[in-house]
C-alpha positions in Angstrom: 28.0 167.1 124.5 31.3 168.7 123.4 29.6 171.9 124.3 28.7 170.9 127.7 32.3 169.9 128.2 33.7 172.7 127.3 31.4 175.1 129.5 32.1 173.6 132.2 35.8 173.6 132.6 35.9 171.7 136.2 37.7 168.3 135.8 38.6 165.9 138.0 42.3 165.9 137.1 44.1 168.3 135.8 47.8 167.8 134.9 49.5 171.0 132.8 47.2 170.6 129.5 45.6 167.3 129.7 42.5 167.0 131.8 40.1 164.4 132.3 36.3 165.4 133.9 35.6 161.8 135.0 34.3 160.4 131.4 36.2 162.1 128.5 39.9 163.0 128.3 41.5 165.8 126.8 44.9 165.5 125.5 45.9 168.8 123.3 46.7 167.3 119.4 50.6 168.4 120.2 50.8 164.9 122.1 49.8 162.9 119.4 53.3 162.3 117.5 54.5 161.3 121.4 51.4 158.9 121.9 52.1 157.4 118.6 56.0 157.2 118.5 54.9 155.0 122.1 52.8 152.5 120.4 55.1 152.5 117.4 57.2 151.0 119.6 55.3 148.4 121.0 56.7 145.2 120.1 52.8 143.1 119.6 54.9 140.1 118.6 55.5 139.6 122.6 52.2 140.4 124.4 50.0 137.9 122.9 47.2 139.8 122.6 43.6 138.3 122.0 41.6 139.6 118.7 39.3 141.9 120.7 42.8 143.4 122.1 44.6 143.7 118.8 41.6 145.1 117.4 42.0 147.9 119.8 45.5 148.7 119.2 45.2 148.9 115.9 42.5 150.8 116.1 44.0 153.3 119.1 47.2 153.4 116.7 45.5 154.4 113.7 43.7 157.4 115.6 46.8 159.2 116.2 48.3 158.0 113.2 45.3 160.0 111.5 45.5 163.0 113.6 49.8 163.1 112.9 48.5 163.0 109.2 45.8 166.0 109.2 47.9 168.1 111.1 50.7 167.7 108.1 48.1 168.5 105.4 47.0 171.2 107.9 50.8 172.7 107.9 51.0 171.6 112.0 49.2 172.5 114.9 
């Protein structure tokens, strides 16, 4: 699959480095600290959010917080 998305370089929508071909998006790993300084500052307290939804922040949060932690043991980029 990451192959195929790869090759084919035509996407839907296309806005300078992020690009989405109408399933997966693409967002270079340079937006990740921006990404994750956004949902640091999501104040959870106030939106009430279900189980199923908290589940899913937490679990959208901890992504980038993962990839902002490889790229410092990988000296950035």
């Amino acid at each position: 699959m990451e192959k195929d998305l790869y090759l084919k370089d035509k996407y839907v929508i296309e806005s300078d480095d992020l690009k989405f071909d109408g399933k997966n998006i693409i967002i270079p790993s340079y937006y990740a600290s921006v990404v994750y300084d956004y949902l640091d500052n999501v104040n959870i307290k106030e939106m009430n959010l279900n189980d199923a939804d908290m589940h899913d922040y937490l679990a959208f949060y901890s992504f980038f917080e993962a990839i902002i932690d490889y790229k410092a043991d990988k000296g950035g980029n």
